[in-house]
N, C-alpha and C positions, 0 to 999 in steps of 0.2 A: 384305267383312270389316272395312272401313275402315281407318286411317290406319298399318299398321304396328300391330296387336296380339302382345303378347307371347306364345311360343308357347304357352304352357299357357293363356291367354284365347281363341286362337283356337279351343282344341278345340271348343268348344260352339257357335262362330259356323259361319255358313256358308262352305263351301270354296269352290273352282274345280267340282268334283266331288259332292261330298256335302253336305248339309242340316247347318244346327246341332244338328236332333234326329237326323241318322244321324252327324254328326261326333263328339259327345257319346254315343252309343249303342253306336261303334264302339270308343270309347276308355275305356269301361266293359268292354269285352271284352277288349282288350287289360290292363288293369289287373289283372282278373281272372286273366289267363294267367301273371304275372308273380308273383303274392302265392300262386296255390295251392300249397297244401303240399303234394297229390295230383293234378296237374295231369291233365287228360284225354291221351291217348296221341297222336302226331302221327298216327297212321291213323285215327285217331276227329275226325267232326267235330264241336265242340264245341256245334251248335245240334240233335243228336240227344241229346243225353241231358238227359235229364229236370230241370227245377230248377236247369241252370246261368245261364240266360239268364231276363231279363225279356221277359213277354208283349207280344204285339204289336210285334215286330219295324218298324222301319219300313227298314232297310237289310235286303238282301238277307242269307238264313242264308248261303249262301258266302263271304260280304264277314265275315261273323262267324268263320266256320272261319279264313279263311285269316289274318285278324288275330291271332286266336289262336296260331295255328301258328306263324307268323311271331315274335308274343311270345317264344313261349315252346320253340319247336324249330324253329329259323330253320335248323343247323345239317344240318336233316332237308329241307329244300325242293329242288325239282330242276324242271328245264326242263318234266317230264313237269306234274308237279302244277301250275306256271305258265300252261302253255299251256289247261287244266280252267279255271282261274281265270278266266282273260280269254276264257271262251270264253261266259262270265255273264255277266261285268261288264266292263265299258271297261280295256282298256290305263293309259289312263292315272287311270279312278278308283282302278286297284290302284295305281298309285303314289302317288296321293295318302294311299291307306288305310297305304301302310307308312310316312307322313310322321308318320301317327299314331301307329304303333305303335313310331316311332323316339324319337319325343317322351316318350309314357310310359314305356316303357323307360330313356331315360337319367335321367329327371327322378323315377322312381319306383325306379329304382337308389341315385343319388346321396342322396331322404329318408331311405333304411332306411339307408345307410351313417353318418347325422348319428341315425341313433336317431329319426327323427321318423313322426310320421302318416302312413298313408296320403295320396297324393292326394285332393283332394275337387274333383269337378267341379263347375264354374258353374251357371247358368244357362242353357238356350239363347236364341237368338239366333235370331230370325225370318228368315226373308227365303230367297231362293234362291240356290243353286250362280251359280258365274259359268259356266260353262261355256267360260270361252277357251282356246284351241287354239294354238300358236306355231304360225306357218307351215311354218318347215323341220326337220320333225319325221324323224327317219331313222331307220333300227334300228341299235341299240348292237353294236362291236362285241365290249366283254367283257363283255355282260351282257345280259339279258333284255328288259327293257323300253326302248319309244320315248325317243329321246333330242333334243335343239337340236343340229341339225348343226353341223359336221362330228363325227362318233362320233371320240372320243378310244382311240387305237389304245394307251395304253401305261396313263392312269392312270382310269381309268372310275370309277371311283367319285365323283370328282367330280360328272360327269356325272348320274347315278343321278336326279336330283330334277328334271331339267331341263325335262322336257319337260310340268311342273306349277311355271310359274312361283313362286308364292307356298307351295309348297311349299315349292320351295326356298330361298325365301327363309329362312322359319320355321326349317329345320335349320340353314341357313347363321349363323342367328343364336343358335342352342343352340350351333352350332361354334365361333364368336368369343367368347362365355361359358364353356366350358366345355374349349377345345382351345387351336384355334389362327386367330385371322381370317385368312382367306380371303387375301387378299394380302398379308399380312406370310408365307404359308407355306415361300415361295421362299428364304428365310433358316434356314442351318442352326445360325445361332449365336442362335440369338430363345430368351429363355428368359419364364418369368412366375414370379416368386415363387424358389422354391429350387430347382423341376428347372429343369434345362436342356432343350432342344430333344431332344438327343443319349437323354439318362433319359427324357421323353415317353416316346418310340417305345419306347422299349425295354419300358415298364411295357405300353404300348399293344402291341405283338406279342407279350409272354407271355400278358397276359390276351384276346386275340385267339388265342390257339394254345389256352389249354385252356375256352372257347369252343364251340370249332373255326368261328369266326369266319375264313374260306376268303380276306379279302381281302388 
């Protein structure tokens, strides 16, 4: 994907996992889940209904459901429907595919809040998946997907990206723009601008509670 691309450029490059044409095709679905005014139902997978989706698919239709769902009734997923997911597609493409759907999510949150356009996707970007693997991969213990040992027993979320390196990078770097970088977090007195540290969170767990954002 080369030298550190900004996350809304990588969507169309090639991942660890997915293609620039399935990176870019997945985050058109994602988009989609996010902007419908009648969105499809979370028991409905959104690659059976007629006219939602562009022809010729080149990622998997699961990879397409479950991004959507994810978009757009994340609130609705459970261990049941996870373990369906990855019984498709790879562990860890599904994490890279929610790296997507975290991206447009907050980035296609934030334009509608500023009044502006839609997202408009790139270009893709040739070339192949990396496919690398961290060695010491172990399963999480608050959460579903493979993590970089040791599995963090109190704050998992952190964790969540890990075991998709450049994944994680990409959120980690929407989070230092948008939140809070990553190692200045340990500081309960770090403010940016007019909130404080203390107001974040607080703005951050009401609109996490009606949500029902579970983290």
């Amino acid at each position: 994907m080369g030298s550190n691309p900004t996350p809304f450029s990588a969507l169309s490059a090639p991942g660890t996992w997915w293609t620039g044409a399935q990176r870019r095709e997945l985050a058109k679905t994602a988009l989609l889940a996010i902007t419908e005014t009648q969105p499809v139902p979370p028991w409905v997978g959104v690659s059976t209904v007629a006219n939602k989706l562009t022809a010729n698919l080149t990622a998997p239709k699961i990879a397409h459901d479950a991004i959507y769902r994810i978009s757009r009734h994340a609130a609705t997923l459970t261990r049941e429907w996870y373990e369906k997911v990855v019984a498709e597609i790879d562990p860890l493409a599904f994490v890279e595919l929610c790296g997507i759907a975290c991206t447009i999510a907050s980035v296609g949150a934030f334009r509608r809040a500023l009044n502006l356009p839609n997202l408009e996707l790139g270009s893709v970007v040739a070339g192949e998946p990396s496919r690398s693997k961290p060695e010491n991969l172990v399963d999480a213990q608050l959460n579903w997907v493979p993590v970089v040992g040791p599995a963090d027993k109190e704050a998992a979320v952190v964790q969540a990206f890990t075991s998709v390196p450049e994944t994680n990078r990409v959120i980690w770097a929407m989070a230092d723009a948008q939140y809070i970088p990553d190692k200045e977090m340990v500081d309960p007195r770090w403010t940016r601008g007019t909130l404080s540290r203390l107001q974040m969170e607080l703005v951050a767990t009401r609109v996490s509670q009606q949500r029902e954002c579970f983290y």
